[in-house]
C-alpha positions as CSV (number, residue, x, y, z in Angstrom):
1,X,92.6,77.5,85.5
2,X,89.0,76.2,86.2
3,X,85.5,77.4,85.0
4,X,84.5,75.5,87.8
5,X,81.9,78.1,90.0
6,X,82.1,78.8,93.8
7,X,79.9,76.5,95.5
8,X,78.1,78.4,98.8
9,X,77.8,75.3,100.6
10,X,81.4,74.9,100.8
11,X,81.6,78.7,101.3
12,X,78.7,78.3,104.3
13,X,80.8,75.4,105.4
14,X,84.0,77.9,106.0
15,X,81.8,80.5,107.6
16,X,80.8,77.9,110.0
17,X,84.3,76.3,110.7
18,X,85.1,79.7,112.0
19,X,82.2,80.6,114.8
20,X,79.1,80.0,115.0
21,X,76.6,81.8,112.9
22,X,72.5,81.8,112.8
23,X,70.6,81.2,109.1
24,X,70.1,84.9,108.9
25,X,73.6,85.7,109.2
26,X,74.4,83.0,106.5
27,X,72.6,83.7,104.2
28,X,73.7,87.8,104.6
29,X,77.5,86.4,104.1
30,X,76.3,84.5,101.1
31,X,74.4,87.4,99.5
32,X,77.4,89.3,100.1
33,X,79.7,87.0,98.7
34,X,77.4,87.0,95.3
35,X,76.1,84.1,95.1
36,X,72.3,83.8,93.7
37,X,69.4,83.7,96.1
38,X,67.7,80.3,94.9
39,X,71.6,78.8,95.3
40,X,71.7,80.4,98.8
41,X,68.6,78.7,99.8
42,X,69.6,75.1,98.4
43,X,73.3,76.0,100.5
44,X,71.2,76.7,103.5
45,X,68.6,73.5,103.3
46,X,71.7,71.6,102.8
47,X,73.5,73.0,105.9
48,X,70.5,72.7,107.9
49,X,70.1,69.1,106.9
50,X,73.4,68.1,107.9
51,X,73.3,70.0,111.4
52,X,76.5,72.5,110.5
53,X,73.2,74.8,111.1
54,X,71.4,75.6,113.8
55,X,70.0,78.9,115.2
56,X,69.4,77.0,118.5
57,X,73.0,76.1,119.2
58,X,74.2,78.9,118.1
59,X,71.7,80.9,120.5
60,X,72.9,79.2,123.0
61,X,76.3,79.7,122.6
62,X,75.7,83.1,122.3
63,X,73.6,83.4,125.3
64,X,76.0,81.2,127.7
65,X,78.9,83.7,126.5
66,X,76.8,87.1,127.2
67,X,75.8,85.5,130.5
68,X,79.2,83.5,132.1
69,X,82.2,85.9,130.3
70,X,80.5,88.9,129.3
71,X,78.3,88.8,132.2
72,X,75.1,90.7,130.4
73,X,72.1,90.5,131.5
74,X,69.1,88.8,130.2
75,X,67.2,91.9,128.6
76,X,70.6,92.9,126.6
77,X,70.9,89.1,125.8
78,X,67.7,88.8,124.1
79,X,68.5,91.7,121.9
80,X,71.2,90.7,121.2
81,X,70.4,87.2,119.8
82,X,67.7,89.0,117.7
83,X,70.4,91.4,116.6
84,X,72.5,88.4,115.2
85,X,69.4,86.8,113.5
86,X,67.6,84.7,115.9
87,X,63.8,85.0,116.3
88,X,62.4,86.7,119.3
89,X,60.9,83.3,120.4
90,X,63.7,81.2,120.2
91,X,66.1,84.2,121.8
92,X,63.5,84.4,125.0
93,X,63.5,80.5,125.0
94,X,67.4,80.2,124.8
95,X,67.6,83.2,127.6
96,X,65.3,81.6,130.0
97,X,66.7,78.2,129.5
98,X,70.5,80.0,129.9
99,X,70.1,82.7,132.7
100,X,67.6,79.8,134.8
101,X,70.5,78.7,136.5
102,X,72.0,81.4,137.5
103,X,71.5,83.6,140.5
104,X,70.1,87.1,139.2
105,X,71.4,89.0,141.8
106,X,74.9,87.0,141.7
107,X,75.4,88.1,138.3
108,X,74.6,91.8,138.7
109,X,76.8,92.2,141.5
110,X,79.9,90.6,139.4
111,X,78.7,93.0,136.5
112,X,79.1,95.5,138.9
113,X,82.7,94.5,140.7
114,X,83.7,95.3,137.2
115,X,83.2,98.6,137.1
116,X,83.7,99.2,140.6
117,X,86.9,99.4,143.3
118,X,85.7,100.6,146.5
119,X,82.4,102.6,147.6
120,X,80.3,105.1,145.3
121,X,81.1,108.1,146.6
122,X,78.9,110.8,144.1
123,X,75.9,111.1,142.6
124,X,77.7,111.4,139.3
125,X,79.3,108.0,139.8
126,X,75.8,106.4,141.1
127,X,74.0,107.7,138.1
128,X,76.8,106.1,135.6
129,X,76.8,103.1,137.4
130,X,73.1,102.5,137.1
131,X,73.2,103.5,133.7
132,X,76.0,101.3,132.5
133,X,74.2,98.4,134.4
134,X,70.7,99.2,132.8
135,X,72.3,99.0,129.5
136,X,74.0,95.6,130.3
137,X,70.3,94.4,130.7
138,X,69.5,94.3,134.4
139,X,66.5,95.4,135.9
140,X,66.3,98.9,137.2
141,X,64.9,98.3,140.5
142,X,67.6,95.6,141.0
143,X,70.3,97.7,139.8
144,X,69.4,100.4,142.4
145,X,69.0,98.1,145.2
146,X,72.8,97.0,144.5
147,X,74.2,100.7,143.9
148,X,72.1,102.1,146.7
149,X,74.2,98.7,149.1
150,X,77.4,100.4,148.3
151,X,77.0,104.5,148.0
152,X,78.2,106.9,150.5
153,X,75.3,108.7,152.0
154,X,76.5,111.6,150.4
155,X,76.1,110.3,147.1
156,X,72.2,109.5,147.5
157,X,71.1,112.9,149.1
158,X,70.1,115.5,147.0
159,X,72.2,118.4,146.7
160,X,71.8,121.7,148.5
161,X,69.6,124.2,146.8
């Protein structure tokens, strides 16, 4: 048996082997693992240092895997690279730099071929659709203008009253 204590630099090291992760996160494993703070720190300089760190990569892996597979938009994006740790700055940065080279509208409409087979053919189904696009971060207006392209005209007039 050793006395020997854990070291969180080989324990950030681990973390790191496995996906990705931004300093926030890190340090969060490492508090949970219960390791001091001023140990966490000197674990953290040290993986920053050596480039195993790095919020920017690891927004932009996170942002070029909402965007090309999950096929979110850039509003959702942002929050979530602040949700994972990553300052608002560098998330709006990484987003723009990401989502510039793609076709707004071209994403949106795969977003939407998702989700739907066919025509829209209630109001029901329209207001869902919009709703689960919103939340996927598009714009509103350009979320209707793609919903409104493929509705039945019965599912954009108002009911009878």
């Amino acid at each position: 048996m050793s006395d020997r204590k854990p070291d969180p630099y080989l324990a950030g090291v681990t973390m790191l082997s496995r996906r990705e992760l931004s300093t926030a996160q890190v340090r969060d494993r490492l508090k949970k693992k219960g390791f001091e703070a001023a140990d966490i720190e000197s674990a953290v300089e040290r993986l920053l240092d050596s480039g195993a760190l790095d919020d920017q990569r690891t927004a932009r892996a996170l942002a070029h895997m909402a965007a090309h597979v999950k096929l979110r938009g850039p509003f959702r994006t942002i929050q979530e690279l602040q949700a994972h740790g990553i300052d608002r700055d560098l998330s709006e940065r990484t987003v723009d730099e990401v989502y510039g080279d793609l076709d707004p509208q071209l994403l949106l409409e795969r977003a939407l071929a998702r989700r739907l087979k066919g025509r829209i053919e209630t109001r029901g189904e329209l207001r869902r659709l919009y709703q689960y696009l919103v939340r996927q971060g598009f714009e509103g207006a350009a979320a209707r203008s793609a919903l409104m392209a493929r509705a039945d005209p019965a599912a954009t007039t108002p009911p009878d009253r």
